[in-house]
N, C-alpha and C positions, 0 to 999 in steps of 0.2 A: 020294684025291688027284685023281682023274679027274673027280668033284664039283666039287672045289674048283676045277679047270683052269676046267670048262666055268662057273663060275661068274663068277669072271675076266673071261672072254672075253666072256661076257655082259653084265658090266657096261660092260665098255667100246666092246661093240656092235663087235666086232673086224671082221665081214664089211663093215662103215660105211667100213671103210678103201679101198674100192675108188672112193669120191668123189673124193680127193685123188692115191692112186699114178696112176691112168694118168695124169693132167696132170704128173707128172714126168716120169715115163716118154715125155712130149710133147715134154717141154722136153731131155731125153735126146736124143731121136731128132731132131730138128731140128738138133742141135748138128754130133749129127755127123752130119747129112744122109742116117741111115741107121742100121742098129742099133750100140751100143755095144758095146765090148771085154766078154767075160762078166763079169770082176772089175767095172768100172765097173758093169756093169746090175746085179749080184750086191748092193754096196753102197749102191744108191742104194736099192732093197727096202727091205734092210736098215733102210737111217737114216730111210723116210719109216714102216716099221711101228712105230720105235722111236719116233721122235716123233709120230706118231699115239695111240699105246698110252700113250705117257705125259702126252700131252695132256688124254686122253678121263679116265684117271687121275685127272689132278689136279682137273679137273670135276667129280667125281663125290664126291670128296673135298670139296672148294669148297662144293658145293649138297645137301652130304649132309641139312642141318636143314630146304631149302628142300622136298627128296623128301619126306624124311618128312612135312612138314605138307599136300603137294598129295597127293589121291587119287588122281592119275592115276599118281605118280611115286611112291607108298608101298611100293611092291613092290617096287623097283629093292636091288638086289644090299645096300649099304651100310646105309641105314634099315632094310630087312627084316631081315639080323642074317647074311645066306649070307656076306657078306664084312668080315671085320672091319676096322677103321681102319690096322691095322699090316699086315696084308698089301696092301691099296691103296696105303700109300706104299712098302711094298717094291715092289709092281708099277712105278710112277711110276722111283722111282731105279734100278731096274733096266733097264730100256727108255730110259729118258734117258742113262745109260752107253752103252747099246746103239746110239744114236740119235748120242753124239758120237765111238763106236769108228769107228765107220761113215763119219762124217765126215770125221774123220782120214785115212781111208786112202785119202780121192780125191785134195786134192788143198788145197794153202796157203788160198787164196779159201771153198773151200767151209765149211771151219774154221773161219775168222774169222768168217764170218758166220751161224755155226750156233748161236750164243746168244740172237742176236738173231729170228733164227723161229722156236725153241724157244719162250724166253719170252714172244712177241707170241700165242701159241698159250695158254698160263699166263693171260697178263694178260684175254684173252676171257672166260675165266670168272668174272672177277670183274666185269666191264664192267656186267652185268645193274642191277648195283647202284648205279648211278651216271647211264648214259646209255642211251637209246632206239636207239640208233645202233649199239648190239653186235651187229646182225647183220652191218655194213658192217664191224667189227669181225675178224668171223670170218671173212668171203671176204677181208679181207686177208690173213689168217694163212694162208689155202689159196692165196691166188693167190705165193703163194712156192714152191707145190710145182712148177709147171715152171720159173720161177726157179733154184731149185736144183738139177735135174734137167739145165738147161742149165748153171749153172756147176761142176757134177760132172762133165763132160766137157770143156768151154773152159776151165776156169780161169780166165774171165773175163767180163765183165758186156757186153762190147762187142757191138752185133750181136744181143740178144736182143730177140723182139719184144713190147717192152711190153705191148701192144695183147692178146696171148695169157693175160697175168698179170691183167686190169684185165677180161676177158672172164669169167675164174672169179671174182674178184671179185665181179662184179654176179650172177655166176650163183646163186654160195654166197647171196647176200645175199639174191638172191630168193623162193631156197628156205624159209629156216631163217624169214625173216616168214612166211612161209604157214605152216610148221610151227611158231611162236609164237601162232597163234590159238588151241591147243589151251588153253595156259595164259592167255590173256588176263586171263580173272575172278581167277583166283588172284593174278596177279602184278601187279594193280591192290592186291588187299587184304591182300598182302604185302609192296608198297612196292616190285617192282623194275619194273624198266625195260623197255620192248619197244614195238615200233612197233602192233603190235597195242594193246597196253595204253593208250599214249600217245590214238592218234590212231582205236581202234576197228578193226573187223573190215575193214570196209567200203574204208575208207580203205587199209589196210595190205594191201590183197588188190592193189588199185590200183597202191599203188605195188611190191608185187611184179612187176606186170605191165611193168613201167615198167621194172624193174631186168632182167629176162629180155630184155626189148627191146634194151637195151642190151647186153648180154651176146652174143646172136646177132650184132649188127651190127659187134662187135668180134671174135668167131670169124669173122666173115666176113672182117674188115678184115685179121687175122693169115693167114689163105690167101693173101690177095692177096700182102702185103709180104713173105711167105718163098716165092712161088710153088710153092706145091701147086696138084696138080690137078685132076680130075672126082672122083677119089675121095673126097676132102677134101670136097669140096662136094657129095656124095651121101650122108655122116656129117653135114654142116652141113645139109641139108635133114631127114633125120632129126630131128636135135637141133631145127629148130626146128616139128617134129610133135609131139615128146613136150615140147615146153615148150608147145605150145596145147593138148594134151591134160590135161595137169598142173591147168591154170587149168577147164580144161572140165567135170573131172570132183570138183574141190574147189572149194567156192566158202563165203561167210561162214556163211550160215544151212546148211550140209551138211559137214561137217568129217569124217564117218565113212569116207573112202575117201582119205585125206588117208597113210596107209601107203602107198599104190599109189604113191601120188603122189609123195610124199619118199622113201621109199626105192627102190623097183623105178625108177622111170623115171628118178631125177637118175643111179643105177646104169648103166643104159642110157647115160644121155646122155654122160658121161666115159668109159667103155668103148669106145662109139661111134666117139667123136671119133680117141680112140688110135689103133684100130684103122684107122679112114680117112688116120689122119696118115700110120701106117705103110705102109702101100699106098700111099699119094701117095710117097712114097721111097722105096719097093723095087721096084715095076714098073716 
């Protein structure tokens, strides 16, 4: 049973979840200008593990024929045979239950709108197949995680700072092309979709950088318009170290340190920010 947990959890890269909760947890604490009621922070965990988990799920399910045929991806939990088809969508429909219990119990707004970022999350994995553009795809379905985090506590959309949701965006977006170079060759002679693929290493590294750019300049912008202060912007100078670091230390022809880079430091940088947000409003 313990096998099979840790198997689970491994397919769907559960620690990965720490990219998306703290930017809810931003859009939480901004809301209410300080930390949430415990039930409120308690549920919004809750709904961003359950919609993450059932996300990463149905991914994994989705790209299960694409694993197996890529070498890099032949080992992953489903193609290797540690998780079978029927316990992956039990995981999915379980955690998606999880994901709209949770919802429910904030608050009318948050409800209604929890189909709509569930599935927008769904519909990314099928994206590959179709358009270059899935990664702009996938930073929208995360830039909803302080969106929702804010409407879990306001009950309403008024007063949120765009500019915060539109900054994970470009940030999501800039990552996931840098960590699309991996598969570039495959997903050429596979038929799907990626800016790597499309438009080469070279190109796609570019306009990652393009998209990080952007992403700083609108965490900067969300400081200004909800006035935080030195804190905030001592996490913002961070974040834009570990995004020149990121580029510095992966680059087209060197892709072998490309884990540091995608996971340890995008981990850092949302972590970061939290944390600076939360000190800019509790000191």
């Amino acid at each position: 049973m313990l096998r099979k947990v840790k198997d689970l959890l491994e397919m769907i890269k559960f620690g990965h979840t720490i990219f998306a909760l703290p930017f809810a947890l931003i859009g939480a604490f901004l809301a209410k200008r300080g930390i949430p009621e415990a039930a409120t922070f308690a549920w919004i965990i809750l709904a961003m593990v359950g919609a993450r988990t059932a996300a990463m799920g149905f991914n994994r399910i989705a790209d299960r024929k694409f694993d197996a045929a890529n070498p890099r991806t032949a080992d992953r939990a489903i193609p290797a045979g540690a998780v079978g088809l029927g316990e992956a969508w039990t995981l999915v429909v379980s955690f998606t239950l999880l994901y709209f219990v949770a919802c429910s119990q904030l608050n009318p707004l948050t409800l209604k709108l929890s189909p709509f970022a569930l599935g927008l999350t769904f519909i990314y994995s099928l994206t590959k197949r179709f358009t270059w553009l899935c990664h702009v795809v996938l930073g929208i379905a995360l830039a909803f995680s302080p969106l929702g985090g804010w409407v879990a506590v306001k009950g309403t959309l008024v007063g949120f700072p765009l500019s915060l949701s539109l900054g994970v965006l470009f940030w999501v977006a800039g990552f996931d092309t840098v960590y699309a170079c991996l598969d570039a060759d495959f997903d050429r002679q596979a038929g799907l979709y990626s800016l790597p693929a499309r438009f080469g290493r070279e190109k796609a590294f570019r306009l990652a950088v393009f998209f990080h750019g952007l992403a700083f300049i609108l965490f900067v912008f969300t400081g200004i318009i909800v006035e935080l202060d030195i804190y905030y912007y001592l996490g913002i100078a961070f974040t834009a170290g570990a995004l020149f670091y990121q580029h510095l230390v992966v680059n087209p022809q060197d892709l072998s340190r490309i884990q540091l880079s995608f996971f340890t430091m995008n981990g850092l940088i949302s972590f970061t920010l939290f944390v600076a947000t939360w000190l800019s409003l509790v000191v």
